[in-house]
PAZAPA-4460 file (N, C-alpha, C; in steps of 0.05 Angstrom, whole numbers, plus 32768, in hexadecimal, padded with zeros to 4 digits):
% residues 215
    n_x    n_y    n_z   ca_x   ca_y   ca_z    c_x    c_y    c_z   seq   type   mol
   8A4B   86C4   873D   8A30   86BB   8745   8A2C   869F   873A     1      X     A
   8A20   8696   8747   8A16   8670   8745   8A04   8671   8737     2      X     A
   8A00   8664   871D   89E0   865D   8714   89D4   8658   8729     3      X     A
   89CE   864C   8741   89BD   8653   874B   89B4   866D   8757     4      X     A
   89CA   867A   875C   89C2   8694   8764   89B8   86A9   874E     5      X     A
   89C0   869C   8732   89B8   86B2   8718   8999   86AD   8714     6      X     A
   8995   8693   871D   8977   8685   870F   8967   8692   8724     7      X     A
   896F   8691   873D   895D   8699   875A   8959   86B6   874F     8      X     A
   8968   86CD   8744   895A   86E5   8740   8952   86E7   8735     9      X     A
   894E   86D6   8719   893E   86D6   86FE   8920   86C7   870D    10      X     A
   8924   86BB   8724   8905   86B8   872E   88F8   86D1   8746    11      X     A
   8906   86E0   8745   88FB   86EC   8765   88E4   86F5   8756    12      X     A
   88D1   86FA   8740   88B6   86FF   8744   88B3   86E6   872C    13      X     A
   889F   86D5   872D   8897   86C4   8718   886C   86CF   8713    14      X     A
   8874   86D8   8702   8851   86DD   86FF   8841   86C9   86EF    15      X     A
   8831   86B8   8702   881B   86A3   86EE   880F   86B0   86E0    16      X     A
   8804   86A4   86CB   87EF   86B6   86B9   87DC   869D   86C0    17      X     A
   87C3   86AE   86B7   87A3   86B0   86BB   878E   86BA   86B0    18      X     A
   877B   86A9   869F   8773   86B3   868E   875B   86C6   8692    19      X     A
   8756   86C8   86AE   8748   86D2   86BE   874F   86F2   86CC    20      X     A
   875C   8700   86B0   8770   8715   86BB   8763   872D   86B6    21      X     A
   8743   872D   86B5   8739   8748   86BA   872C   8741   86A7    22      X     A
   8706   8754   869F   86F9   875B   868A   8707   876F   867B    23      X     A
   86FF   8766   8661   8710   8778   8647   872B   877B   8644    24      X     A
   8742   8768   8656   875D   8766   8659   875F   8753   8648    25      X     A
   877F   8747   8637   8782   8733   8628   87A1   8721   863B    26      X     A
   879D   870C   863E   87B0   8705   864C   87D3   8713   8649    27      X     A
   87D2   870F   862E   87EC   8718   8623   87FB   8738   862D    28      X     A
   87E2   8743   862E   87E6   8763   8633   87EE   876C   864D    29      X     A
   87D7   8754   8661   87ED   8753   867B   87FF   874C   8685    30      X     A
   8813   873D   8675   8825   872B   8679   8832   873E   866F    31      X     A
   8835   8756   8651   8848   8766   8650   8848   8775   8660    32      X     A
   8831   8785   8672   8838   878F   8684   8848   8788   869E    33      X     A
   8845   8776   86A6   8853   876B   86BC   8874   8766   86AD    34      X     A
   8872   8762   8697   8887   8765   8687   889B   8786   868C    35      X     A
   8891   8791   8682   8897   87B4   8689   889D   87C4   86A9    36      X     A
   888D   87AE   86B6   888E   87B4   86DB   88AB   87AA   86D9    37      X     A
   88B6   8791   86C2   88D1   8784   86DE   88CB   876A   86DF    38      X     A
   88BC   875F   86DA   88B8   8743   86E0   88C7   8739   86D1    39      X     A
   88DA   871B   86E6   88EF   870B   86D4   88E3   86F4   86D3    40      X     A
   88D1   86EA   86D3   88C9   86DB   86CE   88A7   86D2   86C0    41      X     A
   88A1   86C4   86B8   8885   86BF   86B0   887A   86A0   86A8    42      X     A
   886A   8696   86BC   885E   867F   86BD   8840   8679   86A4    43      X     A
   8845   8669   868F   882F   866D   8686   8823   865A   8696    44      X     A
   87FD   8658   8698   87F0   8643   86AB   87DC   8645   8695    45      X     A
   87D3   862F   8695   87AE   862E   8682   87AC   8611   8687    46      X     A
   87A5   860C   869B   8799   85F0   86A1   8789   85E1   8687    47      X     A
   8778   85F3   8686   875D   85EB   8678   8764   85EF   8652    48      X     A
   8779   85FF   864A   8785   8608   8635   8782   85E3   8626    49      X     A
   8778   85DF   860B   878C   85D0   85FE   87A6   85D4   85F7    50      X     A
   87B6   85C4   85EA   87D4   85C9   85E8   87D2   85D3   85DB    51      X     A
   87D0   85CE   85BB   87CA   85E4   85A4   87C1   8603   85A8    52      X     A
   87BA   860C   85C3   87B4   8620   85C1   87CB   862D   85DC    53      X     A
   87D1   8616   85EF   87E7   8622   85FF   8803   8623   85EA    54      X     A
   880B   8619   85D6   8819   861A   85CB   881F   8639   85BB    55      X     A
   8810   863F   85B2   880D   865A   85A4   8807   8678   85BB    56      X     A
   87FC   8673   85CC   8805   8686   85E0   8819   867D   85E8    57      X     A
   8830   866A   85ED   8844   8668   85FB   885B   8677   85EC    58      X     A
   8854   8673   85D3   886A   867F   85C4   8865   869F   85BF    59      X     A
   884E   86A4   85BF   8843   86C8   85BB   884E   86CA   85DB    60      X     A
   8857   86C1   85EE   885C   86C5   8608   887B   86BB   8605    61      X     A
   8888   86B6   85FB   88A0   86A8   85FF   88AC   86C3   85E2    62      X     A
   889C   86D2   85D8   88A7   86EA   85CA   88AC   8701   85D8    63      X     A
   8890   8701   85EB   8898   871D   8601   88B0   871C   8614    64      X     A
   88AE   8703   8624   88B9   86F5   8642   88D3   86FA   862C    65      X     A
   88DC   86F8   8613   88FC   86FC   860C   8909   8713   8608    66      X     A
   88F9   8724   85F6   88F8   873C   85F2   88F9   8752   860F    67      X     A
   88F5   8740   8620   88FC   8752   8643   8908   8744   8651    68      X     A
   8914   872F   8643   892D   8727   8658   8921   8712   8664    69      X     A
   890E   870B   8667   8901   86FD   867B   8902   86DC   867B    70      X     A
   88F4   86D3   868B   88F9   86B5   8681   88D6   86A8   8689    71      X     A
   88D6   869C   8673   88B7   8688   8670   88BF   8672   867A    72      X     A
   88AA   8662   8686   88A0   8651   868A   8883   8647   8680    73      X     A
   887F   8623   8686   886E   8621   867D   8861   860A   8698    74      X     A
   884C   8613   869E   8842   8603   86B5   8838   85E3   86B1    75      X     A
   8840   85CF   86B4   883C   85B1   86B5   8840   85A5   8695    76      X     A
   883E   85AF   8684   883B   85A5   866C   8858   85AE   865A    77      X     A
   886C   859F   8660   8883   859A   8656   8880   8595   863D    78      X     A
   8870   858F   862B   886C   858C   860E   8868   85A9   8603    79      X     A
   8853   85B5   8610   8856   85D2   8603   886A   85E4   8601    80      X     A
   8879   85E1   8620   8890   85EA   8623   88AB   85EB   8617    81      X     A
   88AE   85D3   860C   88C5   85C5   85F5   88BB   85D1   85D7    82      X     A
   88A2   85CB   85CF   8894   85D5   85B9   889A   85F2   85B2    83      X     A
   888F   8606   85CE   888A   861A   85C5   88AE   862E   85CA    84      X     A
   88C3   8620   85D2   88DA   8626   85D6   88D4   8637   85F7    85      X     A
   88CD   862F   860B   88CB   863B   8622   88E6   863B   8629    86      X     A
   88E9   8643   863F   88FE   8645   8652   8905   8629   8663    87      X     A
   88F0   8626   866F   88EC   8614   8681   88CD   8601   8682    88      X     A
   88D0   85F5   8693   88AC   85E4   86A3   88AD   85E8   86B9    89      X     A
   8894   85ED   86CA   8893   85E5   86E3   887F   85CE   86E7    90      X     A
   888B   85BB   86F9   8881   85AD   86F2   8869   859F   8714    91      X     A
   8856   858D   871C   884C   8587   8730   8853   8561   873A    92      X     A
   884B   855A   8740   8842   8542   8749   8837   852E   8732    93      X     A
   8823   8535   8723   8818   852A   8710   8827   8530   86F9    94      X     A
   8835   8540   86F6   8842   8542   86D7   885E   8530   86D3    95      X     A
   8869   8532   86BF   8884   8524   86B6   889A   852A   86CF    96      X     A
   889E   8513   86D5   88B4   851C   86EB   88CC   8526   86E4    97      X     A
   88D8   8530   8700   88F5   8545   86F5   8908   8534   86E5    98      X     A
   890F   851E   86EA   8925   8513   86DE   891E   8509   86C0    99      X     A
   8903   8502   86B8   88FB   8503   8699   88F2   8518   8685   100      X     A
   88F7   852D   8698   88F5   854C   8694   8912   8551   8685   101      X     A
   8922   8548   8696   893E   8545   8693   8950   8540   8674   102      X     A
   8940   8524   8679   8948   850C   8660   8938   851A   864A   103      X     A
   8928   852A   8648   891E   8530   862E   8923   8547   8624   104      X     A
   892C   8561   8633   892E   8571   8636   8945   857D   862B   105      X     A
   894B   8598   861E   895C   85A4   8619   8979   85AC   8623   106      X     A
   898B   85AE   862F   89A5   85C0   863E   8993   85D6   863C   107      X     A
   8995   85E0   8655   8996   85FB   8663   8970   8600   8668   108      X     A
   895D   85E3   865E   8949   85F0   865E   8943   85E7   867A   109      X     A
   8934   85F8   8689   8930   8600   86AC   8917   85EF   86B2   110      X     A
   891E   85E5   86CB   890F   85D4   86D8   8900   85DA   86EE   111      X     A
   88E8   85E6   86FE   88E2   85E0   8712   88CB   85D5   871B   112      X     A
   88CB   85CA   8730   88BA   85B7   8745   88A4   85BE   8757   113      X     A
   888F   85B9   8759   8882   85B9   876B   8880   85B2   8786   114      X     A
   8889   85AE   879E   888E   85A5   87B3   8880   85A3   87CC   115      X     A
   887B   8592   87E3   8869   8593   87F7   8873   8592   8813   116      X     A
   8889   8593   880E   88A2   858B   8824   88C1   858A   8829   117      X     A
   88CE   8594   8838   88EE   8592   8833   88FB   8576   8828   118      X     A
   88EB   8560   8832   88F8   8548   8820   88F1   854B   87FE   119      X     A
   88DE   8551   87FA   88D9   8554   87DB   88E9   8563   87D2   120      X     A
   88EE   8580   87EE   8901   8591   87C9   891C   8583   87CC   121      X     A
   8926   8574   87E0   8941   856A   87DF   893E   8556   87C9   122      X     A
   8926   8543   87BB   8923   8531   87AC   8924   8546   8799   123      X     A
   8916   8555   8797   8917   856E   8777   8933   856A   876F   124      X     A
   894D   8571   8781   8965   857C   8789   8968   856A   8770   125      X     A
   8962   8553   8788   8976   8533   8776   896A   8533   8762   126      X     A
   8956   852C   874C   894F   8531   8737   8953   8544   8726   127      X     A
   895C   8563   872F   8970   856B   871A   8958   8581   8711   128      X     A
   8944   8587   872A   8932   859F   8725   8942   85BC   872E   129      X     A
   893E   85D2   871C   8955   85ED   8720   894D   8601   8739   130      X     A
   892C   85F2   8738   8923   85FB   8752   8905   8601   875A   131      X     A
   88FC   85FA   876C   88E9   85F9   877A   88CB   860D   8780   132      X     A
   88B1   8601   8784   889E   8619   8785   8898   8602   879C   133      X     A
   8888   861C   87B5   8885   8609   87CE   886A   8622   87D7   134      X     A
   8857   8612   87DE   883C   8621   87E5   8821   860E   87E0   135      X     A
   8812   8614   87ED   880E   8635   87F6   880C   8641   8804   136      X     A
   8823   8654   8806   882E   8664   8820   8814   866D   882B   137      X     A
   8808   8681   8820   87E7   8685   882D   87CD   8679   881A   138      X     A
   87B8   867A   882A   87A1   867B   8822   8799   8682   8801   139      X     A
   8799   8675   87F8   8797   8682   87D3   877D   8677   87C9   140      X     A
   8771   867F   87B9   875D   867B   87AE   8758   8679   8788   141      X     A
   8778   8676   8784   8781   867B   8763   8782   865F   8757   142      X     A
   8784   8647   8773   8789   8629   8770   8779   8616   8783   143      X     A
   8769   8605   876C   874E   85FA   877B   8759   85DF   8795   144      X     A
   8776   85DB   8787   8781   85CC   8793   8793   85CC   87A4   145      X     A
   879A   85E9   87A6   87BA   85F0   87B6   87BD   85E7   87D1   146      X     A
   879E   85DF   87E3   879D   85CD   87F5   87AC   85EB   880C   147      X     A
   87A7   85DE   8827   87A5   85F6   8844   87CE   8600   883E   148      X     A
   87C6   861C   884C   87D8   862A   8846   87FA   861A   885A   149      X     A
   8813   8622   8853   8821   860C   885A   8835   8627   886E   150      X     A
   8833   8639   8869   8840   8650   887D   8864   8658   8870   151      X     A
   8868   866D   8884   8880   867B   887B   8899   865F   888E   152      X     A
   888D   8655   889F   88A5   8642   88AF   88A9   8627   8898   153      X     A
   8898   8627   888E   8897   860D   8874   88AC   8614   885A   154      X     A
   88A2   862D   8853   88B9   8637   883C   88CF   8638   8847   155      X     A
   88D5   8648   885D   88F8   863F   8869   890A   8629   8863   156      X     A
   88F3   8610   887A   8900   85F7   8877   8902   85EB   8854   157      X     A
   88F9   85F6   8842   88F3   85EC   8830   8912   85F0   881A   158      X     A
   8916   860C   882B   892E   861E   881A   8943   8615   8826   159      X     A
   8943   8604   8844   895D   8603   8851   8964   85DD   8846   160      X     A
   894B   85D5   883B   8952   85B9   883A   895A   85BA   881C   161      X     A
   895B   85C7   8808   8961   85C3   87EA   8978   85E2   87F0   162      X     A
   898F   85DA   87D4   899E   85F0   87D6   8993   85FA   87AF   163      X     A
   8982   85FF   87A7   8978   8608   8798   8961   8620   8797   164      X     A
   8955   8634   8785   8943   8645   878F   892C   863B   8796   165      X     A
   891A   8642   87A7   8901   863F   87B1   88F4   8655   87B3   166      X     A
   88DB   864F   8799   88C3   8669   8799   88B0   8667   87A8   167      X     A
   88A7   8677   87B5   888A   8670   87C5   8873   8674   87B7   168      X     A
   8861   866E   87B7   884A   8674   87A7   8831   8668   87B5   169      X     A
   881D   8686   87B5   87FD   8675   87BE   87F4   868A   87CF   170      X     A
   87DF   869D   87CA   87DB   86B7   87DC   87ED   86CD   87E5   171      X     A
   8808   86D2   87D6   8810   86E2   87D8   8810   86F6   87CA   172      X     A
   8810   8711   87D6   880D   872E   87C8   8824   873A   87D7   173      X     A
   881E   8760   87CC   8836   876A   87D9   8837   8773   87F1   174      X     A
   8829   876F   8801   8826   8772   881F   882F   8758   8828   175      X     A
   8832   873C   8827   8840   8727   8827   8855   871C   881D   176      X     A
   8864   872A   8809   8876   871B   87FC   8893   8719   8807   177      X     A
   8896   873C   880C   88BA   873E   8823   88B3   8725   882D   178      X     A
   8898   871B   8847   889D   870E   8859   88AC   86F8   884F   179      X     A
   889C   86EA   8833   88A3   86D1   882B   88C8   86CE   8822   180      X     A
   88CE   86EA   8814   88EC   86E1   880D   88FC   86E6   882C   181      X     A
   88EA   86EA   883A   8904   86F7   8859   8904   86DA   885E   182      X     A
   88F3   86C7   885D   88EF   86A6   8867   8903   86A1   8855   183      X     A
   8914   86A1   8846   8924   8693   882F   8921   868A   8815   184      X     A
   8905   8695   880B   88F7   8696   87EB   890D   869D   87DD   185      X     A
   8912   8697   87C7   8923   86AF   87AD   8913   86BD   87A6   186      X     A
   88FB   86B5   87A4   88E0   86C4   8793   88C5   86C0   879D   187      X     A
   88B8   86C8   8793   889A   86C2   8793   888E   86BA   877B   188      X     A
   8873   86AE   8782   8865   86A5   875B   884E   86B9   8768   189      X     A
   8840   86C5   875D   8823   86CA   875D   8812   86D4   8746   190      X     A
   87F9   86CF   8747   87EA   86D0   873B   87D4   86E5   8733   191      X     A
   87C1   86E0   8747   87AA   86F9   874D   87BD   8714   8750   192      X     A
   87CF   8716   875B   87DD   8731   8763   87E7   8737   8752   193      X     A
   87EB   873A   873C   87F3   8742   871D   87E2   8746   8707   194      X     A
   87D4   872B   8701   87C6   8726   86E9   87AB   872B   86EC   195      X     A
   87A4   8733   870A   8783   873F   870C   878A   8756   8719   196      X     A
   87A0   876A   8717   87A9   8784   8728   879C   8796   870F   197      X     A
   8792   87B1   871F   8785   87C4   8704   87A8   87CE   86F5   198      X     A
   87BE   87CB   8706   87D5   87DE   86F5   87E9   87C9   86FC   199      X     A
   87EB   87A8   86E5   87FC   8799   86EA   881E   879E   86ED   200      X     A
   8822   87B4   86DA   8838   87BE   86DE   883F   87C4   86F6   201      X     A
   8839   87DE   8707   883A   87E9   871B   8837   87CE   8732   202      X     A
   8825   87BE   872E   8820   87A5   8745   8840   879D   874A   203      X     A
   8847   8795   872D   8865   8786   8728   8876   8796   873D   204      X     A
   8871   87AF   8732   8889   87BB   8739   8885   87C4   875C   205      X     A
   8875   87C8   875E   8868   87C2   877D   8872   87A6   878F   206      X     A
   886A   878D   8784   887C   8775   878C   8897   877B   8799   207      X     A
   88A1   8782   877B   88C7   877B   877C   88CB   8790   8790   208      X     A
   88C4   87AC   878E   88D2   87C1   87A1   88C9   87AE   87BD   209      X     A
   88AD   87A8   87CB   88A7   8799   87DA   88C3   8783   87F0   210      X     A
   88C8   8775   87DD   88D8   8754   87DA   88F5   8765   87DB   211      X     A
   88FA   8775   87CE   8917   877E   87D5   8923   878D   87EF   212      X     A
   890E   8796   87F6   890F   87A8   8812   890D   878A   8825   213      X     A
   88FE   8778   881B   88F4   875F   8831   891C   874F   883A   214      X     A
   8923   8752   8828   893B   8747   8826   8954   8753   8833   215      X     A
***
């Protein structure tokens, strides 16, 4: 198997976190659950977080995400991510680009991109990103910015122009997700469909059975 092909299954579910993950829930608790469903992956997100405080959940999160095999991420803020020993960054437009991601960065620590088009992820390629998030496949309401939905013919071209993984992410649940990996996804990211589900586990594990039959 190809690191790319080892890295693409370590993404087929990536779960964002959200601090917005239910009354009387604690972020952490749903992330072990989704932890326990199966999830190989885990995106931390806190826009609004100072670092000092994304730092210390990254690492109370970079204890569980290890302890299950899993692999962390840290969404745009490559400082926390190095700090708190993540796995990887994902990174957008506005943040440290891939190739100074690169230069500062650890061996083996994981790179991915945000993208808006098959020329971008081929530019990801060249820059030396491990791989790609492309959306938003549907209608989402988790991102003030994710801007009009980009469809299942968009992720295709997106997967046929980079030879690296490509996650989809942006209104997808488990009634949508097969569709997205039958288009050529490795994975999915989502959000609301996990971290605001009443039985995050079962959600997880709902996904993946979902996405494996899609395939």
């Amino acid at each position: 198997m190809s690191r790319a092909d080892h890295l693409a299954a370590r993404l087929e579910l990536v779960v964002v976190t959200d601090p917005a993950c239910g009354e009387g829930r604690e972020l952490v608790e749903v992330v072990r659950a989704a932890l326990r469903g199966g999830a190989p992956a885990i995106q931390l997100r806190a826009k609004t977080a100072p670092a000092r405080e994304m730092v210390e959940l990254a690492r109370v999160l970079q204890e569980e995400t290890r302890a299950a095999g899993a692999l962390l991420f840290v969404n745009d803020r490559l400082d926390v991510a190095l700090v708190a020993g993540a796995d990887g960054v994902h990174v957008g437009d506005d943040d440290v680009p891939v190739p100074e991601v690169r230069r500062i960065a650890p061996p083996g620590f994981l790179v991915g991109r945000s993208v808006a088009s098959p020329e971008q992820a081929l530019q990801a390629l060249r820059d030396g990103a491990d791989y790609v998030g492309v959306g938003p496949v549907y209608g989402t309401a988790s991102k003030d910015d994710a801007g009009a939905p980009v469809g299942l013919a968009h992720v295709a071209a997106v997967v046929e122009a980079a030879s690296i993984p490509a996650v989809g992410i942006g209104g997808i649940d488990a009634g949508n997700a097969g569709d997205v990996v039958r288009a050529g996804a490795a994975g999915v990211a989502v959000i609301r469909a996990v971290m605001q589900a009443d039985d995050p586990e079962g959600a997880v594990r709902t996904l993946l059975d979902r996405m494996r039959a899609g395939r």
